[in-house]
BAFI-3210 file (N, C-alpha, C; in Angstrom, 3 decimals, decimal comma, padded with zeros to 6 digits):
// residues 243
n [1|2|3|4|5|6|7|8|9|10|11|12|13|14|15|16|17|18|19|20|21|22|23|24|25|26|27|28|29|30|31|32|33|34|35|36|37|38|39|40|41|42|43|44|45|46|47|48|49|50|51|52|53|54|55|56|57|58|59|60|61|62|63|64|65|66|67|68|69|70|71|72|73|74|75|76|77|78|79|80|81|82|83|84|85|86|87|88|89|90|91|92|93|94|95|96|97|98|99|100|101|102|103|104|105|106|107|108|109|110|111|112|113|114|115|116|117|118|119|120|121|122|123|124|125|126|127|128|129|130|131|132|133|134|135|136|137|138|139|140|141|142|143|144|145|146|147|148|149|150|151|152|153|154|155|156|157|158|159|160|161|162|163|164|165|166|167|168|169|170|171|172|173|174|175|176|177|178|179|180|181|182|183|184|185|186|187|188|189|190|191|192|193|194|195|196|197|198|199|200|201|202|203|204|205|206|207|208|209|210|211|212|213|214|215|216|217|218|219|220|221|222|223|224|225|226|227|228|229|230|231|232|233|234|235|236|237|238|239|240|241|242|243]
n.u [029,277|030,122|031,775|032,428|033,672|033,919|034,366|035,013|033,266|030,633|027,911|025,052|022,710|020,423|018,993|019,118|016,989|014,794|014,120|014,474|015,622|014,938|015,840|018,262|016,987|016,230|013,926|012,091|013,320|012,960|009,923|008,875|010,248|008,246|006,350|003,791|003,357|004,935|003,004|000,800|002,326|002,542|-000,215|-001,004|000,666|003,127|004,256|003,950|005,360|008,005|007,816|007,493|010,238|011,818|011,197|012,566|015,465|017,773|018,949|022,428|023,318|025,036|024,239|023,830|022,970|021,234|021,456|020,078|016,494|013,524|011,543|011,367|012,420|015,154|015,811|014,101|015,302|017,964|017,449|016,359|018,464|020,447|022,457|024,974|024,816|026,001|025,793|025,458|025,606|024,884|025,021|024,575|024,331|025,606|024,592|022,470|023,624|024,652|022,440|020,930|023,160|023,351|020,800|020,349|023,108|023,938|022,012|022,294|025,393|026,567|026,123|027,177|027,883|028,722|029,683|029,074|028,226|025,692|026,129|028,374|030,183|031,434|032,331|033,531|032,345|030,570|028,035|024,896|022,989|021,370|020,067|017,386|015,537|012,179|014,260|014,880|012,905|013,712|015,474|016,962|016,456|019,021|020,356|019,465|019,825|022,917|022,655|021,543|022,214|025,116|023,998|023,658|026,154|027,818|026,569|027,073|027,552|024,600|023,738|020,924|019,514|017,185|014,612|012,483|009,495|007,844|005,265|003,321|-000,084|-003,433|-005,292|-007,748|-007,793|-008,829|-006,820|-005,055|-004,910|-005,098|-002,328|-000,118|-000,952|000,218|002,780|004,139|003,912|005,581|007,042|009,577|010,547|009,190|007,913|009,051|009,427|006,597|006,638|008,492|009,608|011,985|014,141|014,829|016,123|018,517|021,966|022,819|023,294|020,922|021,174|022,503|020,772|017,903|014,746|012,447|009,129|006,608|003,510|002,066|-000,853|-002,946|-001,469|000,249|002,660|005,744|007,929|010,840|012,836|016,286|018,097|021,338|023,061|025,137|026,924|030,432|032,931|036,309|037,356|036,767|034,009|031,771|029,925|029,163|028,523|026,918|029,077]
n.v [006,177|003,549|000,765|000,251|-002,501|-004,301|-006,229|-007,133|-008,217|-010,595|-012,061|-011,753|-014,353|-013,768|-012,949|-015,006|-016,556|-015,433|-014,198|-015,704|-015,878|-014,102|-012,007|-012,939|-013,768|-013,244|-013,134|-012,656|-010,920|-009,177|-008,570|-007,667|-005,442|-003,364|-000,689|-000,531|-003,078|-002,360|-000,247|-001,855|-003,144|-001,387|000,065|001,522|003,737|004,526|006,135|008,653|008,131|008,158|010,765|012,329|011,658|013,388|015,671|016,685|016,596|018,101|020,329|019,417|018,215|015,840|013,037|009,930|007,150|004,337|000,937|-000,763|-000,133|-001,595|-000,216|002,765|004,402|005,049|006,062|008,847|010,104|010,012|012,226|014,232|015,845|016,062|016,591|017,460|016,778|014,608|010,548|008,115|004,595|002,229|-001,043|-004,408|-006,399|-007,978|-009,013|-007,545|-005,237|-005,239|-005,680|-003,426|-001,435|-002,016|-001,185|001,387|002,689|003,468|005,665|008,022|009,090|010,103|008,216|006,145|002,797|000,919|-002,129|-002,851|-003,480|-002,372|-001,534|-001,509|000,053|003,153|006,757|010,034|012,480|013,882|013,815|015,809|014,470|011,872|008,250|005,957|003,989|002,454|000,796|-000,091|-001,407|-003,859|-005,065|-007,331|-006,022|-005,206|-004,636|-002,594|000,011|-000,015|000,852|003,419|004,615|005,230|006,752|008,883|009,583|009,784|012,437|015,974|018,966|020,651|018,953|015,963|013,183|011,031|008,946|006,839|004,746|001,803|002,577|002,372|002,692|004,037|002,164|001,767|001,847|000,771|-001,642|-002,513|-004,646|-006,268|-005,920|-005,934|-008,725|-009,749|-008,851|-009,931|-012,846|-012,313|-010,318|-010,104|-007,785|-005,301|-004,791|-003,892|-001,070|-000,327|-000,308|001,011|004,611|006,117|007,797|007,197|004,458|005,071|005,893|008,497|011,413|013,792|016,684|017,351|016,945|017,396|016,149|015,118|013,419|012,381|011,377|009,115|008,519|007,436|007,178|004,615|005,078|006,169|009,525|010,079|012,524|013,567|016,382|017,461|019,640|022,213|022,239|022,648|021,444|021,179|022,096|020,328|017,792|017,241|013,885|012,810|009,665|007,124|004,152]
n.w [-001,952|000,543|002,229|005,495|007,254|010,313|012,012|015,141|016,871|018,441|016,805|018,082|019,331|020,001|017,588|016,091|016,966|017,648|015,218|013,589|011,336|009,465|008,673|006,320|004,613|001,431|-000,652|001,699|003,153|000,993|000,245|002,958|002,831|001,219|000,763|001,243|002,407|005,019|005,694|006,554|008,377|010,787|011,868|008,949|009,720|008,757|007,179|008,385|010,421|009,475|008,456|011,281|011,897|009,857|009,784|012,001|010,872|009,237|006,198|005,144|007,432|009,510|009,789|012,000|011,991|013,719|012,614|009,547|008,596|007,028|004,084|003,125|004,457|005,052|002,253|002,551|004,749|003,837|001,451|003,375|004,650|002,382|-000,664|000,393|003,133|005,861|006,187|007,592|008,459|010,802|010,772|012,287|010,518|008,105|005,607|005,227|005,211|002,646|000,610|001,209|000,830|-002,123|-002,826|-002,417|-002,425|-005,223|-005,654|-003,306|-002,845|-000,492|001,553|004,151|005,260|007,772|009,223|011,908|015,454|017,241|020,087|020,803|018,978|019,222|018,402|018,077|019,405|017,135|015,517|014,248|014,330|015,544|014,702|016,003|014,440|015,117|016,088|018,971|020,229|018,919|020,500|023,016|026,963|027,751|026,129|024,630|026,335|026,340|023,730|023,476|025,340|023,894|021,622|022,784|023,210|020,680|019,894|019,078|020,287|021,019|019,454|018,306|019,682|017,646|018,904|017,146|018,189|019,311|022,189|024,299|024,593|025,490|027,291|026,790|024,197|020,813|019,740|021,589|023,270|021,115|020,173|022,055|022,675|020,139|020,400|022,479|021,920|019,349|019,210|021,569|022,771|022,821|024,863|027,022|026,222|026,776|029,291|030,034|030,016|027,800|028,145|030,872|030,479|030,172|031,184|031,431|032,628|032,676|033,375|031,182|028,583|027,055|027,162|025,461|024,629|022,428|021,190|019,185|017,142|019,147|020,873|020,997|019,369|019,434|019,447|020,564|021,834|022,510|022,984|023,018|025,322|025,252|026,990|028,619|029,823|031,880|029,128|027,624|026,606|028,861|029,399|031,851|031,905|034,187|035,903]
ca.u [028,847|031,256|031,259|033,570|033,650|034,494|034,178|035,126|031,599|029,807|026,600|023,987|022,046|019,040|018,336|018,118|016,266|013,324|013,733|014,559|016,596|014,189|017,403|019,050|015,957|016,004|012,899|010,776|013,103|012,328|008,281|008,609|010,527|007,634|005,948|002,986|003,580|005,471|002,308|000,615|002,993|001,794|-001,362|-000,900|001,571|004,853|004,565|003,594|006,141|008,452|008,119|007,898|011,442|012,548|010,926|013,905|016,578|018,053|020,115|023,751|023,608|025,891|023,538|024,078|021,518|021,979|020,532|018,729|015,233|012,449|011,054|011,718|013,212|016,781|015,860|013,450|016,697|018,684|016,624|016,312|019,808|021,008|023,816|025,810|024,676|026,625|024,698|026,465|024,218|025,709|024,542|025,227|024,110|026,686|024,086|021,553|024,294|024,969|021,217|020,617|023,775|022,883|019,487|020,692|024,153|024,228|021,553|022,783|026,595|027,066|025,527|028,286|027,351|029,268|029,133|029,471|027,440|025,283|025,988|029,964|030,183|032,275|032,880|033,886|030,685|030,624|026,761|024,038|021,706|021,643|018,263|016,942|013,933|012,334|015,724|015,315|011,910|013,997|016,546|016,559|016,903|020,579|021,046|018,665|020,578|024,161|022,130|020,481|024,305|026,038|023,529|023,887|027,563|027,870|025,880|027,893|026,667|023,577|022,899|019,452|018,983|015,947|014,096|011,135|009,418|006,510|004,877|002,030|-001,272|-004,632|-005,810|-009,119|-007,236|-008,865|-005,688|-004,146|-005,101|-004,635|-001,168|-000,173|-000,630|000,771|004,064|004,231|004,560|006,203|007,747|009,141|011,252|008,835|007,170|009,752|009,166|005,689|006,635|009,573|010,024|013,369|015,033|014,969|017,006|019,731|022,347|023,514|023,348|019,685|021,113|023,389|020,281|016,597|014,406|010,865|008,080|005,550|002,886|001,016|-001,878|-003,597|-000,068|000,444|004,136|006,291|008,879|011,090|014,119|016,970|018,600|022,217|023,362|026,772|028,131|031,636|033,889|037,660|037,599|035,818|032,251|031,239|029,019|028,951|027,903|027,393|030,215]
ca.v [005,237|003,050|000,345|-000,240|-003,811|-004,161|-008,179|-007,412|-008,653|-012,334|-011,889|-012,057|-015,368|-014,255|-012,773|-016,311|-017,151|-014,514|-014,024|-016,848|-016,011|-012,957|-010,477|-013,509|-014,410|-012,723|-013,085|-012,499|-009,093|-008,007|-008,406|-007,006|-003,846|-003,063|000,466|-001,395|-003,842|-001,411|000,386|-002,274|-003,456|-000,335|000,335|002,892|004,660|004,472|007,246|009,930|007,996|008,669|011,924|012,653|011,570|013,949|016,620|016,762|016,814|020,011|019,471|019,514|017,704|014,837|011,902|008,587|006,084|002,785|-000,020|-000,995|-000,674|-001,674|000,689|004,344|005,625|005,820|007,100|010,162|010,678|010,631|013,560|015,598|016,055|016,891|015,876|018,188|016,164|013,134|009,604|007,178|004,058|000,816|-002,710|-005,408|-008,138|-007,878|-009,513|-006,665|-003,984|-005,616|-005,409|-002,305|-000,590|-002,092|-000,523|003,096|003,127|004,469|007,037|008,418|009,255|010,724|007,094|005,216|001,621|000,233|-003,305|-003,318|-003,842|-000,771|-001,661|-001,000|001,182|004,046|007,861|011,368|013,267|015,241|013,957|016,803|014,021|009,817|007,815|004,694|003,777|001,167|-000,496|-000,245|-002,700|-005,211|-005,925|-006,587|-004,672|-004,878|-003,712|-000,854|000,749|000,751|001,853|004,519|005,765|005,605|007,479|010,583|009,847|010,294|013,727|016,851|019,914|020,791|017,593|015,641|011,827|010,280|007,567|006,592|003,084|001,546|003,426|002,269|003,305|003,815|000,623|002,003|001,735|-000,443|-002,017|-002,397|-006,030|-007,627|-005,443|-006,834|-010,091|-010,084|-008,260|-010,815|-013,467|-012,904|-009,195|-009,901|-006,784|-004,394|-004,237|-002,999|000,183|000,145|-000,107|002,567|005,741|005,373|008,364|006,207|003,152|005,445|006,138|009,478|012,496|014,449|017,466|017,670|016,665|018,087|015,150|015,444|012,939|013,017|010,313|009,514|007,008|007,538|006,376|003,680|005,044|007,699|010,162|010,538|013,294|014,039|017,605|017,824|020,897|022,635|023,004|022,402|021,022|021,187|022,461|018,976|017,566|015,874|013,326|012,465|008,652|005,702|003,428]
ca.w [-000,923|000,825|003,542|006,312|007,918|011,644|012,945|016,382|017,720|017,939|016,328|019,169|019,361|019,666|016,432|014,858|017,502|017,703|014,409|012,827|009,764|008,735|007,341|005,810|003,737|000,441|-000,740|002,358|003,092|000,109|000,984|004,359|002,163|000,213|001,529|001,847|004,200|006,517|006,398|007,368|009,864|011,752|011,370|008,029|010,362|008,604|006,670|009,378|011,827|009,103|008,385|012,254|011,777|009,160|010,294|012,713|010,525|008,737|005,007|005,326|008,763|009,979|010,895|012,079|012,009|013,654|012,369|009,250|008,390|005,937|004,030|002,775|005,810|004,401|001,284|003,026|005,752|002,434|001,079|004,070|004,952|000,662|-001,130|001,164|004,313|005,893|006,389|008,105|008,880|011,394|011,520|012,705|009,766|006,438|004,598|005,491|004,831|001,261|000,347|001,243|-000,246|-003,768|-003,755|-002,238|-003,013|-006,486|-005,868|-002,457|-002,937|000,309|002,002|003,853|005,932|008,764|009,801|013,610|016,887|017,614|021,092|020,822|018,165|019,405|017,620|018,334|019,515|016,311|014,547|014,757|014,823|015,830|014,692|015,952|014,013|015,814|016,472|020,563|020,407|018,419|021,491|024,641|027,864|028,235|024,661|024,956|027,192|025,518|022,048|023,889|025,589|022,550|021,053|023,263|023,267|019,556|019,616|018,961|021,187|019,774|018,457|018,533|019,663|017,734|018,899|017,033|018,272|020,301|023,081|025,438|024,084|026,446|027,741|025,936|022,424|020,264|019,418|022,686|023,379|020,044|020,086|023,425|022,354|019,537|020,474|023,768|021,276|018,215|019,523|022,883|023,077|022,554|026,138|028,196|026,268|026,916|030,662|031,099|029,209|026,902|028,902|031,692|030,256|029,770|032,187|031,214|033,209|032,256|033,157|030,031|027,858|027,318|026,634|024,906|024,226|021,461|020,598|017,499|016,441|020,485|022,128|020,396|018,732|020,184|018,748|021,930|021,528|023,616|022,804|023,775|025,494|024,831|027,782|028,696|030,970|031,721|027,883|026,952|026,810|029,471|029,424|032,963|032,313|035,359|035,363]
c.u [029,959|030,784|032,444|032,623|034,720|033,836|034,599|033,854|031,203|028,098|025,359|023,170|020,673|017,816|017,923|017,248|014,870|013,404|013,811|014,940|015,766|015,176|018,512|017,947|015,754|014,684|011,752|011,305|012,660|010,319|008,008|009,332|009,649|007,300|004,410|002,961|004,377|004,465|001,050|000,674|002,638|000,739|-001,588|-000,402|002,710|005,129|004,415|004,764|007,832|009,174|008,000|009,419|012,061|012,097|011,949|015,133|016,577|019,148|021,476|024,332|024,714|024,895|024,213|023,049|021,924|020,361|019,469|017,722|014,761|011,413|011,507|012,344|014,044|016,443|015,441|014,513|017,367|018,537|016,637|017,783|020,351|022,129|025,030|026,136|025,773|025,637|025,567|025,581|024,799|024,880|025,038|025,287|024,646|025,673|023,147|021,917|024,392|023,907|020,873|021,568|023,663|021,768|019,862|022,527|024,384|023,017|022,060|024,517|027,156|026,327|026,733|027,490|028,961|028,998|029,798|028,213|027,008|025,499|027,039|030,431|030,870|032,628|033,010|032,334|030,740|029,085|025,840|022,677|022,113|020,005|018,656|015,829|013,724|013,464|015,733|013,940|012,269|015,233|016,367|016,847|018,012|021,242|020,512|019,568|021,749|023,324|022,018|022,055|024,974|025,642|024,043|025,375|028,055|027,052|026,727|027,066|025,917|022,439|021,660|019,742|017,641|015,259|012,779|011,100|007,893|006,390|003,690|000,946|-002,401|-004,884|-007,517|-008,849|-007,536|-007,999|-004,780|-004,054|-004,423|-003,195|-000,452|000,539|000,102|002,749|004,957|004,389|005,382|007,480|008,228|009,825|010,624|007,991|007,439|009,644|007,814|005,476|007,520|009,691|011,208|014,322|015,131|015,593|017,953|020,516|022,655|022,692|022,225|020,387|022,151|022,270|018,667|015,623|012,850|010,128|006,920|004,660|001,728|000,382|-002,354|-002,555|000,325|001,933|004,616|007,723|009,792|012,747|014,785|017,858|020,250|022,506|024,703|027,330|029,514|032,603|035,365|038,445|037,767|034,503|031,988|029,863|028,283|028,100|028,181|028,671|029,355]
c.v [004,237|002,138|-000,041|-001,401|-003,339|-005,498|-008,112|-007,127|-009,686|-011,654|-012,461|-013,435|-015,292|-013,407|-013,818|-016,472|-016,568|-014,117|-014,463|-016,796|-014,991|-012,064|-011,514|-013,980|-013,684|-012,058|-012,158|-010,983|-007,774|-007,861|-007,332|-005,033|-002,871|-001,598|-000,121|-002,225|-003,126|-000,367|000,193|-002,649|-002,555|000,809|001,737|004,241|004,975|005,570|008,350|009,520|008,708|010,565|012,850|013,172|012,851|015,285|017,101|016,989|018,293|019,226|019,908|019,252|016,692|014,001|010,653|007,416|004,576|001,282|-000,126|-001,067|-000,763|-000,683|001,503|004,927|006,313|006,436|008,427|010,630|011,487|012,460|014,320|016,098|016,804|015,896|016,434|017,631|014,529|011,916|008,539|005,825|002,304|000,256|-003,545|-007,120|-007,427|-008,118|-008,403|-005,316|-004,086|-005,449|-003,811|-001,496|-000,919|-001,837|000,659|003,526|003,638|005,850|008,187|008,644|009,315|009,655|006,232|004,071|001,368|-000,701|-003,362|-003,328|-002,462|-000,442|-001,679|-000,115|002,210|005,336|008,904|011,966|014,194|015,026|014,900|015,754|012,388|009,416|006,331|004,492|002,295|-000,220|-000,769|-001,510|-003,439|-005,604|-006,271|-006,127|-004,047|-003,735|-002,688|000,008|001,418|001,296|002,929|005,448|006,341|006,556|008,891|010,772|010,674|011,755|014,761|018,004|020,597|020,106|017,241|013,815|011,789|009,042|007,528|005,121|003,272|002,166|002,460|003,007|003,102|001,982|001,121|001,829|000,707|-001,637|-002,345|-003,936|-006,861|-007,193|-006,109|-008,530|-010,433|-009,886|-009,079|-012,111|-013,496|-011,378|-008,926|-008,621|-005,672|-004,269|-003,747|-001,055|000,859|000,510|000,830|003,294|005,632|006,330|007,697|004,954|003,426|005,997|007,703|010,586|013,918|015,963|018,185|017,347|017,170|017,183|015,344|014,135|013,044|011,338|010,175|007,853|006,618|006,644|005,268|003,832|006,264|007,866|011,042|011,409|013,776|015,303|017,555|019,104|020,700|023,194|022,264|022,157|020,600|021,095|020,872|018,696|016,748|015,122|012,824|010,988|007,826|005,378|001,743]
c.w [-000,665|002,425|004,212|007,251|009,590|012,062|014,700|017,156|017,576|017,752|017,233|018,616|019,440|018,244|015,728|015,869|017,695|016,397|013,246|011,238|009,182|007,857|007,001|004,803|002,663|-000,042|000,294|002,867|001,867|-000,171|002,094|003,855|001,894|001,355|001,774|002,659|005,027|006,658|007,213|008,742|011,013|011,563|009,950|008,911|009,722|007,457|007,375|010,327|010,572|008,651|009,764|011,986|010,887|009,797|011,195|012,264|009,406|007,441|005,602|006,872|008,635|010,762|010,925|012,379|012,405|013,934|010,805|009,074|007,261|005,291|003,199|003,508|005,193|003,398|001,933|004,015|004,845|001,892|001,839|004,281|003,637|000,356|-000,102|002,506|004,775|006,488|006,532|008,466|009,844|011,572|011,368|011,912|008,789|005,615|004,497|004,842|003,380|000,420|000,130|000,418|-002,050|-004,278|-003,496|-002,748|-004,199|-006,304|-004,546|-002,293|-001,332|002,083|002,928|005,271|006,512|009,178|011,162|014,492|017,154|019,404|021,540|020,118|019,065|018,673|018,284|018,481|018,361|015,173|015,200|014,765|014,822|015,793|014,867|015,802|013,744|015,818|018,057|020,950|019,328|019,287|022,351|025,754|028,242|027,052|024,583|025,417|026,655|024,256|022,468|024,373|024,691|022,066|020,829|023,206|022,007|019,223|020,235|019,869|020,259|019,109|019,155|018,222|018,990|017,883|018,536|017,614|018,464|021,066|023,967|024,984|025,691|025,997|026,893|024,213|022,153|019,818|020,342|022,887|022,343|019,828|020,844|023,341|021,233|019,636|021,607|023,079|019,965|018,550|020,668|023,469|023,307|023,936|026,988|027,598|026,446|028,540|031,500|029,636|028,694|027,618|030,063|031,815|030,152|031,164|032,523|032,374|032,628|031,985|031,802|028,569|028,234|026,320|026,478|024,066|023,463|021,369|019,640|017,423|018,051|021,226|021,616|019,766|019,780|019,323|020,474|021,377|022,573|023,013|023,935|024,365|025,158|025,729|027,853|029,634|031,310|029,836|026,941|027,301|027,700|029,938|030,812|032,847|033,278|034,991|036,034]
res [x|x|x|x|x|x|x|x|x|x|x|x|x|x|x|x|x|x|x|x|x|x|x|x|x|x|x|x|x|x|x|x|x|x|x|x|x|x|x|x|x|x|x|x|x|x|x|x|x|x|x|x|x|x|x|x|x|x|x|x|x|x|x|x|x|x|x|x|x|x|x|x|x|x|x|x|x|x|x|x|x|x|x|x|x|x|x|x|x|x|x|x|x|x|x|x|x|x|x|x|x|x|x|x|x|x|x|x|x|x|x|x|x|x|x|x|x|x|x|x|x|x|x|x|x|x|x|x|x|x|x|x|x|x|x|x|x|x|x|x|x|x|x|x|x|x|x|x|x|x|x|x|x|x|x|x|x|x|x|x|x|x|x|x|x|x|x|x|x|x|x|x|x|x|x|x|x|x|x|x|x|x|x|x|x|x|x|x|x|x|x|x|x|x|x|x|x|x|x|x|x|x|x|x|x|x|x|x|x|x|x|x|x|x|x|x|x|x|x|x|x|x|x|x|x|x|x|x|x|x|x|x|x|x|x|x|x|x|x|x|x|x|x]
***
């Protein structure tokens, strides 16, 4: 396990501000860690949204995961992929990256952390898979977008974007209201995905990608995947993104 530092980024402003020192707080990330409260946090989802997730990956892949989370994730990524697999993982808080590699770093060898901006970040399209678990309803709309580019950028032909997050549930979902409200004040990021589909925030060029929707817990989460194709163009990949 191994971490490379990269400082060319100012640390967005409004993480203290919507979240007010939460991944600098010792104590209270290691609460919000527990597998219990992340299965609270969504409604005794985070083990099925989880293993959505793995379900996707194959051992001896090349993933890249950007962003951080609470939980098991990384370890169960860890595991599916093997010792054989690569696990690359970027964020954007040092203090977050430092945490985390001193609980997975000695059991995961093949683990490495990047401290940069998931929203500049830059690599060779060569991962067979890129996860953002729920990292796109903790930004907002501008940053969506580059996460969501990069994503597909970084995917080797073949490869598989995953985005787990929030979704839009029936307006009949018991849970829709007090969700709503709660996500409208303390979550304000999380409604633009209840109002546009996540292939839709992205600029890229559809027909180079084959994008599939899944939802679990009556709409309420979604497991959205974009499938690169392998075609080829002037004997390179092209992505054909806006400018």
């Amino acid at each position: 396990m191994k971490i490379n530092n990269n400082t060319d980024f100012v640390y967005p402003e409004y993480m203290d501000v919507v979240y007010e020192g939460l991944y600098d707080n010792d104590a209270l990330c290691e609460k919000m860690d527990s597998l219990w409260n992340c299965q609270l946090r969504t409604f005794m989802q985070y083990r099925n949204l989880v293993n959505a997730l793995t379900y996707e990956l194959s051992a001896n892949q090349k993933v890249c995961q950007m962003g951080v989370v609470f939980g098991n994730q990384i370890d169960e990524t860890a595991l599916a992929i093997g010792a054989k697999g690569q696990y690359l993982i970027v964020d954007i808080n040092d203090k977050v990256i430092k945490r985390t590699s001193n609980r997975c770093g000695k059991l995961y060898k093949n683990l490495e952390f990047v401290h940069n901006d998931a929203t500049k970040v830059s690599t060779p399209p060569i991962y067979d898979a890129v996860v953002c678990f729920f990292l796109l309803s903790m930004v907002p709309p501008k940053h969506k977008k580059l996460i969501i580019d990069n994503a597909l950028k970084m995917l080797a032909p073949g490869g598989k974007a995953i985005f787990i997050d929030w979704h839009k549930p029936s307006k009949l979902h018991p849970l829709y209201l007090p969700t709503k409200l709660y996500n409208r004040l303390h979550h304000p990021f999380v409604e633009q995905l209840w109002d546009c589909p996540i292939q839709d925030l992205s600029d890229c060029d559809n027909k180079y990608y084959k994008w599939k929707t899944e939802t679990l817990f009556g709409g309420m989460f979604q497991k959205t995947t974009a499938l690169r194709f392998s075609d080829k163009v002037n004997g390179g990949y092209n992505f054909s993104f806006a400018k």
